[in-house]
DOLO-430377 format. One record per residue (C-alpha): residue number from 1; residue in one letter; x, y, z. Coordinates in steps of 0.2 Angstrom, whole numbers, plus 5000, padded with zeros to 4 digits. Example, Ala and Ser with C-alpha at 12.3 -4.5 7.8 and 13.67 -1.06 7.14 Angstrom:
REM residues 2
(node 1; "A"; (5062; 4978; 5039))
(node 2; "S"; (5068; 4995; 5036))
END
This chain:
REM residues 168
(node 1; "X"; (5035; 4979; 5373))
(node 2; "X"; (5042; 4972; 5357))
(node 3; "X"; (5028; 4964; 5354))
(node 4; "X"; (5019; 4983; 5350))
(node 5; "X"; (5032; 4988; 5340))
(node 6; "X"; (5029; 4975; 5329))
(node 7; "X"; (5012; 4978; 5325))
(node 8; "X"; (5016; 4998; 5321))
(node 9; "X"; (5028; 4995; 5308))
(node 10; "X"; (5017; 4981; 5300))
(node 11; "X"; (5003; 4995; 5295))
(node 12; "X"; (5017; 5007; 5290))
(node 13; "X"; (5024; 4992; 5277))
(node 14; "X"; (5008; 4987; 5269))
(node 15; "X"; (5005; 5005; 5266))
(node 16; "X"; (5020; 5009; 5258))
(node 17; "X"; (5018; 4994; 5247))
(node 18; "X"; (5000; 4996; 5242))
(node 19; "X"; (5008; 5015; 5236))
(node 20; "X"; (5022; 5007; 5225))
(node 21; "X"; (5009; 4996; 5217))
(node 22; "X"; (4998; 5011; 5213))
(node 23; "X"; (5011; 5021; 5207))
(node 24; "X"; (5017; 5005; 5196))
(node 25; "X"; (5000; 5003; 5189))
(node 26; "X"; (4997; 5022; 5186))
(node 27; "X"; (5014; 5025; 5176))
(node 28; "X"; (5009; 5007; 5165))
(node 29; "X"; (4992; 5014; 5162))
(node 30; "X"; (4999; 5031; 5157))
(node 31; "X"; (5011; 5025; 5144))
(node 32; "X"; (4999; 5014; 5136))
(node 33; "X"; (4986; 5027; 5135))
(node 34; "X"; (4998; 5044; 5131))
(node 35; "X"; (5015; 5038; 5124))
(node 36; "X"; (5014; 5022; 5114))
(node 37; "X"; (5005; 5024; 5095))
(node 38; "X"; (4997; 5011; 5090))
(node 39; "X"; (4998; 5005; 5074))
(node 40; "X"; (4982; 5012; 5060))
(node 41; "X"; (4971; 5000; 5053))
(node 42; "X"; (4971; 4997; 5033))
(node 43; "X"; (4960; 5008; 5025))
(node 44; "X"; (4945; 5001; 5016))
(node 45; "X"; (4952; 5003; 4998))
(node 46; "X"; (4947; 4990; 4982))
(node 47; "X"; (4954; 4992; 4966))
(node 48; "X"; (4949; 4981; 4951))
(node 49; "X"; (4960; 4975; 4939))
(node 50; "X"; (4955; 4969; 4919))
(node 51; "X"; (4968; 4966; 4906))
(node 52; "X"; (4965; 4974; 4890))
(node 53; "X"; (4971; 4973; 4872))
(node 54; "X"; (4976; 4991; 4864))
(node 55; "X"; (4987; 4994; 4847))
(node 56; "X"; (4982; 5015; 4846))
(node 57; "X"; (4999; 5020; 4851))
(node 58; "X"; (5006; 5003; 4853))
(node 59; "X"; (5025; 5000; 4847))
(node 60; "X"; (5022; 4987; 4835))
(node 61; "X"; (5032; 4980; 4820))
(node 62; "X"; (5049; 4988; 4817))
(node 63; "X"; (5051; 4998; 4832))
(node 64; "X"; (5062; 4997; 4845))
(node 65; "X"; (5056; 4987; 4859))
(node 66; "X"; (5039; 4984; 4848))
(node 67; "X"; (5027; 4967; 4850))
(node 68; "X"; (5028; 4953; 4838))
(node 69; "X"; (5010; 4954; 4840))
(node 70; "X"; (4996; 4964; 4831))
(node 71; "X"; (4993; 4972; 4848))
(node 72; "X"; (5000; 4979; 4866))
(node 73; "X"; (4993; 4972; 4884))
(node 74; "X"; (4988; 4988; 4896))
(node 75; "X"; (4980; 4987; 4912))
(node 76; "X"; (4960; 4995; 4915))
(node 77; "X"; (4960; 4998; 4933))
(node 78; "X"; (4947; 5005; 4944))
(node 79; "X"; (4945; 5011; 4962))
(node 80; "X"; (4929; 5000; 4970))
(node 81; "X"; (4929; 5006; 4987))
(node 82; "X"; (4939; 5019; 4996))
(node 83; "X"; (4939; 5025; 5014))
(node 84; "X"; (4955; 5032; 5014))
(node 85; "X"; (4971; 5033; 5005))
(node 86; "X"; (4984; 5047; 5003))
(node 87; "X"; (4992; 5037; 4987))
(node 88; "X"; (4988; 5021; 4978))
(node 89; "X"; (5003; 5014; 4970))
(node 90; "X"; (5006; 5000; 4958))
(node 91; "X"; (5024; 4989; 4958))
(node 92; "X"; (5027; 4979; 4943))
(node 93; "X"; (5036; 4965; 4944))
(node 94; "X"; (5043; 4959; 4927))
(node 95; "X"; (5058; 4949; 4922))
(node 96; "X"; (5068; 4962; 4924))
(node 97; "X"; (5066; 4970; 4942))
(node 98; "X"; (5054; 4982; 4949))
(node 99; "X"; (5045; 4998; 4944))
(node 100; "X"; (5034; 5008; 4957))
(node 101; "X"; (5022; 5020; 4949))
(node 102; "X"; (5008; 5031; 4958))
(node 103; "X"; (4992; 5025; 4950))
(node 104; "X"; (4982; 5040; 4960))
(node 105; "X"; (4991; 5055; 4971))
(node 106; "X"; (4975; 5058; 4978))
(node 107; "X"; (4963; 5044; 4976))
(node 108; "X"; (4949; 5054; 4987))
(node 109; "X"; (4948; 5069; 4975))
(node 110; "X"; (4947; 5057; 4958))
(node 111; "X"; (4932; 5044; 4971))
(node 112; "X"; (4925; 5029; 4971))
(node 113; "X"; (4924; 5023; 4951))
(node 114; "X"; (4937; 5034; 4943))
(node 115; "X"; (4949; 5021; 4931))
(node 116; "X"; (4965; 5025; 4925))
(node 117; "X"; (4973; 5015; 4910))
(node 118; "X"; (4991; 5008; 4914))
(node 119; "X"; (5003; 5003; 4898))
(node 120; "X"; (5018; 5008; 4889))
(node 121; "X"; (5010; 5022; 4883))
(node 122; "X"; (4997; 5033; 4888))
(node 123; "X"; (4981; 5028; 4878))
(node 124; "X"; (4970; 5046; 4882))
(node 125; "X"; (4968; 5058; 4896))
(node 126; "X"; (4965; 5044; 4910))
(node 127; "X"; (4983; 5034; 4905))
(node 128; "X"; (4998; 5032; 4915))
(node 129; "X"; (5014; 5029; 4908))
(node 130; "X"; (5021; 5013; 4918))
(node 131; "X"; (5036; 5006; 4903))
(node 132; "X"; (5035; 4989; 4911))
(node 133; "X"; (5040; 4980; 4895))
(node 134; "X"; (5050; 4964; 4896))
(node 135; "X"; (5068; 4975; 4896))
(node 136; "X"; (5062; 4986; 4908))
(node 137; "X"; (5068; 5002; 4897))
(node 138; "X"; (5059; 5017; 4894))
(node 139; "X"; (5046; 5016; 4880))
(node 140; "X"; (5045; 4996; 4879))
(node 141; "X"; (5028; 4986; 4875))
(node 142; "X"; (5021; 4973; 4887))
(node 143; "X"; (5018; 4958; 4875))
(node 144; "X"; (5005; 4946; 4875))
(node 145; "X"; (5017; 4931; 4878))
(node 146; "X"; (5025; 4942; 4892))
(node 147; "X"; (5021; 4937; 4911))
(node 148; "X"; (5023; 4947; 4928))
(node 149; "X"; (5013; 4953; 4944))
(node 150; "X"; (5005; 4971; 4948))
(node 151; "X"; (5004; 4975; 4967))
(node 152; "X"; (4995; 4989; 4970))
(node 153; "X"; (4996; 4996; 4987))
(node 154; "X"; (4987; 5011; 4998))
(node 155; "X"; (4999; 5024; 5008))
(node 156; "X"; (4990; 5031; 5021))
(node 157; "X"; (4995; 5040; 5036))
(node 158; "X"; (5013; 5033; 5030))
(node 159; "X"; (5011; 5017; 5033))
(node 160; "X"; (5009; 5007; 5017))
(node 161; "X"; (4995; 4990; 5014))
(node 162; "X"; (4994; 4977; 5000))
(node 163; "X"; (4978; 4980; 4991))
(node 164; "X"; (4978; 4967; 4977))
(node 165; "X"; (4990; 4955; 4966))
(node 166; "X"; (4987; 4954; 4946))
(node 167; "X"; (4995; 4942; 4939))
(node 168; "X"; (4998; 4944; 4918))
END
């Protein structure tokens, strides 16, 4: 008689079992699938970067925070290729610290070849005002004999990528 008993409660086992393992797989598959964000790609963004020699509305001679040179160094860059971006932003890194400056609020509007000019001054319509001078005031030049790094960076869908390094 025991020997029947056995073999009903072996069926009754594997079936619970094989359930559990479903249900285990199930919730694992859900939670990938539903719950869990994965993080976005980079967005296909280029910029170009060229160095550029400028003195109309350089601070030269006496003024304040003016170059010892006849001209100011400024930044020509361009946007190459773009995907996707909600912000491109540029961080100077000078002597004396840091400055982060939107380059383009909403790079898809302004497209694919639009430039913007970045130095102390805005030099036309297309400049932005970045004041990354050696003392890291408002309103001081960037010198020829000065040296730092531009990082310019795409914020998209909050998450923020490395586009480029400039070193001048």
């Amino acid at each position: 008689m025991s020997g029947s008993l056995d073999r009903g409660v072996s069926p009754v086992v594997a079936t619970v079992l094989m359930v559990a393992v479903v249900v285990v797989l199930a919730a694992t598959v859900g939670v990938l699938l539903i719950g869990v964000d994965s993080p976005s790609e980079p967005p296909r963004v280029v910029v170009s970067v060229d160095e550029r020699q400028f003195t109309e509305g350089a601070e030269l001679d006496d003024e304040p925070g003016a170059c010892d040179a006849s001209y100011e160094v400024g930044f020509l860059v361009q946007i190459d290729l773009l995907d996707a971006a909600d912000r491109i932003y540029v961080v100077v890194r000078a002597e004396t610290g840091e400055t982060l400056k939107t380059v383009w609020d909403d790079p898809e509007a302004a497209g694919v070849g639009s430039e913007r000019f970045l130095a102390n001054e805005q030099e036309g319509n297309a400049g932005v005002d970045v004041d990354i001078g050696e003392d890291g005031s408002d309103d001081w030049a960037v010198c020829p004999d000065e040296s730092g790094t531009l990082a310019f960076y795409a914020e998209y869908e909050g998450d923020n990528w490395l586009l480029t390094e400039y070193e001048y």
